[in-house]
C-alpha positions as MATLAB code, in Angstrom:
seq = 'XXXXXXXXXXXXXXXXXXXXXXXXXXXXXXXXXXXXXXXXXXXXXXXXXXXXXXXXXXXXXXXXXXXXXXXXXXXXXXXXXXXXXXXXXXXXXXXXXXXXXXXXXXXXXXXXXXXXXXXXXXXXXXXXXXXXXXXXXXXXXXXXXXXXXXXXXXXXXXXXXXXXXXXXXXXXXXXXXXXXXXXXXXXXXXXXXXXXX';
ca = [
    -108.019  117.296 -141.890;
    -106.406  115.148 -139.054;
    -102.881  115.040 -138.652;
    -101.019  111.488 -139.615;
    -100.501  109.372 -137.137;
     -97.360  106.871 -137.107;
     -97.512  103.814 -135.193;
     -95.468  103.993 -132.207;
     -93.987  100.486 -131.416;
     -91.986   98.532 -133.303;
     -93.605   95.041 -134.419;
     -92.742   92.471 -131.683;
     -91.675   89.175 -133.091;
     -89.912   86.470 -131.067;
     -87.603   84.240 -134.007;
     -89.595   80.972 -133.076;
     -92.885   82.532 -132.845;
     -95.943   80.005 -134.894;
     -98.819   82.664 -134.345;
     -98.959   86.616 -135.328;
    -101.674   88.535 -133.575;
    -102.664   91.664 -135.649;
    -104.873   94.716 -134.313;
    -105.878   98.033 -136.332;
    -103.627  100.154 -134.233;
    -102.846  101.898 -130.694;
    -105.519  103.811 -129.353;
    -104.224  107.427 -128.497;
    -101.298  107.931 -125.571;
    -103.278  109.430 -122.969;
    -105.436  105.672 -123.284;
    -102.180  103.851 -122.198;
    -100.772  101.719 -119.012;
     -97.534  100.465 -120.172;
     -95.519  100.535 -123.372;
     -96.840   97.852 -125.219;
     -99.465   96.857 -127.534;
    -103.043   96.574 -125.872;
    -102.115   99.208 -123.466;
    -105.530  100.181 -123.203;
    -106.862  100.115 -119.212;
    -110.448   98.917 -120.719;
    -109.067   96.751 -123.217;
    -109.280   92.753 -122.209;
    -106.838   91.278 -124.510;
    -104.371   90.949 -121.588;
    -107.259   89.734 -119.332;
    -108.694   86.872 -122.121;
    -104.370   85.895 -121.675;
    -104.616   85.218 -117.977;
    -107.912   83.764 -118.019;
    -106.738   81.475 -120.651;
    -103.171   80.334 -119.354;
    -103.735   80.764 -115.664;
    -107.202   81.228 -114.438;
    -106.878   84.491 -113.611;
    -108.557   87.854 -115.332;
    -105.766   89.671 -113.733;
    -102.658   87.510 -113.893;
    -100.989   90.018 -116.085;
    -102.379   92.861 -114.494;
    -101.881   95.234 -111.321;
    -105.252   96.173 -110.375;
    -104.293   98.759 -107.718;
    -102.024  100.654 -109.974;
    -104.464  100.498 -113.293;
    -101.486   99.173 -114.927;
    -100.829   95.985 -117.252;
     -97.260   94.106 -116.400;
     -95.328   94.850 -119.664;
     -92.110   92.533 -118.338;
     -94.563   89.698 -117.573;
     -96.424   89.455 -120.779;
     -92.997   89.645 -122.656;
     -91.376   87.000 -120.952;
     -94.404   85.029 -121.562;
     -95.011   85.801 -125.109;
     -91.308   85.000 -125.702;
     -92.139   81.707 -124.591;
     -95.331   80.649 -125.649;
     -94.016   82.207 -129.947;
     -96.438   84.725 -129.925;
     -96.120   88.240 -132.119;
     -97.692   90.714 -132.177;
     -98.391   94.047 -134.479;
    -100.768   96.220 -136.517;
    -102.457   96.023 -139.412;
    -101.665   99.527 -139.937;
     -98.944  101.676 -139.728;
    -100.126  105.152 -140.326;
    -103.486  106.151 -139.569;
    -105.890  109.498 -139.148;
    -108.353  109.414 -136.370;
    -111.224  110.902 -137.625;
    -113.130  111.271 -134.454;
    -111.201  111.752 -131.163;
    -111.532  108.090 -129.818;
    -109.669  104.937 -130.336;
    -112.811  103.146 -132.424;
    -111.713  101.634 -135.229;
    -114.873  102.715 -136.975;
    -113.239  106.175 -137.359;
    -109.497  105.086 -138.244;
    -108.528  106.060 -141.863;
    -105.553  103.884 -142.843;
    -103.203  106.110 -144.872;
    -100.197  103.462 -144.498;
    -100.593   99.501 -144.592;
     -98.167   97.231 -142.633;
     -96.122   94.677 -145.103;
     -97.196   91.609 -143.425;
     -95.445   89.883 -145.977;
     -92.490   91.063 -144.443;
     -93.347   90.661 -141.163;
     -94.020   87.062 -142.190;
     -90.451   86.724 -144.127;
     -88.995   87.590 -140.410;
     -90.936   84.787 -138.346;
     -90.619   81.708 -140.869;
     -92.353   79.334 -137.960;
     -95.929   81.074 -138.821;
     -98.014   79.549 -139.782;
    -101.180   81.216 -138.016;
    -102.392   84.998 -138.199;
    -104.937   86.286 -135.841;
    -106.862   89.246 -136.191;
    -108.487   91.166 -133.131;
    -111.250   92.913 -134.991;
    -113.123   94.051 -137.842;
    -110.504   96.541 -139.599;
    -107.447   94.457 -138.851;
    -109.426   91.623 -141.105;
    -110.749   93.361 -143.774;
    -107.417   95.250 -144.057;
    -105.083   91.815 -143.695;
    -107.609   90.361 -146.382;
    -106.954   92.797 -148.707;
    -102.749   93.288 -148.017;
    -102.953   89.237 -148.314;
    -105.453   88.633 -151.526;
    -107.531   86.097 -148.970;
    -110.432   85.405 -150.842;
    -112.613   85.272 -147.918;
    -113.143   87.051 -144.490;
    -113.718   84.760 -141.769;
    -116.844   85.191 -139.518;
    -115.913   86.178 -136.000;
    -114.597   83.282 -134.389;
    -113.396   81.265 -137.321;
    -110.340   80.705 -140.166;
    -109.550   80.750 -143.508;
    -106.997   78.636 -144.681;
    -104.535   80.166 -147.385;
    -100.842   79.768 -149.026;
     -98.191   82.586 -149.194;
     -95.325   81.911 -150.977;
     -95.156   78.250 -150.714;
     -96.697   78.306 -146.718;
     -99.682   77.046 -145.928;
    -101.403   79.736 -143.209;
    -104.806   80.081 -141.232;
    -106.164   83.251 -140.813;
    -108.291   83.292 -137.331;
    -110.804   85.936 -136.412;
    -111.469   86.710 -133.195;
    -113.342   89.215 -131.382;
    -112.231   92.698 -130.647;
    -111.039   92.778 -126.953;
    -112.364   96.003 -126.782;
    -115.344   96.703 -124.057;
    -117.212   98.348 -126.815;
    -117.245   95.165 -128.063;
    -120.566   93.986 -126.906;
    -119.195   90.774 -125.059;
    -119.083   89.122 -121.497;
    -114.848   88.680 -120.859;
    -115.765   84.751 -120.211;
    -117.394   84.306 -124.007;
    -114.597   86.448 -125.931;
    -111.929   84.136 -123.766;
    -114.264   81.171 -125.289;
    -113.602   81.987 -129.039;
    -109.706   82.898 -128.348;
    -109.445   79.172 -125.832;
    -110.535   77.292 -128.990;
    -107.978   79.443 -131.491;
    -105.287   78.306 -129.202;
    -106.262   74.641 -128.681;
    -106.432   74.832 -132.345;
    -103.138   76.549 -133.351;
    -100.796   76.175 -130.309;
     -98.840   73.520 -128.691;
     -99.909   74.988 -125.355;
    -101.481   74.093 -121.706;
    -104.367   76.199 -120.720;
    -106.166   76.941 -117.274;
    -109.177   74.616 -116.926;
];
């Protein structure tokens, strides 16, 4: 059986932050550019970001080096009240890879404490399948959201929208342009924010 994996980062959550972006989990070390969440090379969250907020794919990235700009994207996140976690905690991989198809979650996150530690939220976002079903489930949302839309929902006393967007993944069958299409209209909706024309 595959060995338990813990997650390796702690949750990032800036006090004032309105919106909580939740994945499934890390994908393995040897996948990773910088010491942050999306570290993935080949992942496009970071991309859809600069696109978005500056017109520019690689605004948070340096090509040469292969590497996403960890300072950048905190300083940025800071401001804009963006967090960011897992939906997961402890995990097997039951194939070698980083799909979430073969992630086995032996330990849920408490978003409920996550929540309790950002009381601006009032929007969660999840980046894929797994992260929604899971979040769902942790959250007793009566409904998963198609891919590209919310669910509104209360949790003790707050009103939230749950948003679900596209995996940022390339395995995610997606031109970069469309998946920053469904995440421009999540922040138009659910930020107080300028974006790149």
């Amino acid at each position: 059986m595959a060995e338990v994996e813990q997650h390796p980062l702690q949750p990032f959550l800036p006090e004032h932050a309105t919106l909580l972006m939740l994945g499934s989990f890390p994908p393995q070390r040897r996948r990773w550019s910088m010491d942050f969440f999306y570290p993935n090379w080949n992942n496009d969250m970071w991309r859809i970001f600069g696109l978005l907020f500056f017109g520019d794919k690689d605004h948070f990235a340096d090509v040469k080096r292969k590497v996403f700009l960890k300072d950048a994207l905190v300083d940025f996140l800071q401001e804009k009240g963006v967090a960011l976690y897992d939906t997961a905690t402890a995990v097997r991989r039951l194939k070698n890879n980083a799909s979430d198809k073969y992630l086995e979650v032996v330990e849920q996150t408490d978003i409920r404490r996550l929540l309790a530690s950002i009381p601006h939220c009032s929007t969660i976002v999840t980046t894929g399948e797994k992260a929604t079903e899971t979040i769902c489930r942790c959250l007793d949302v009566p409904q998963i959201p198609a891919v590209g839309t919310y669910v509104e929902f209360s949790l003790a006393h707050r009103r939230m929208r749950l948003y679900r967007m596209p995996s940022s993944s390339r395995a995610y069958p997606l031109s970069l342009e469309r998946k920053a299409s469904f995440y421009r209209v999540l922040f138009e909706d659910a930020c107080d924010v300028s974006l790149a024309k």
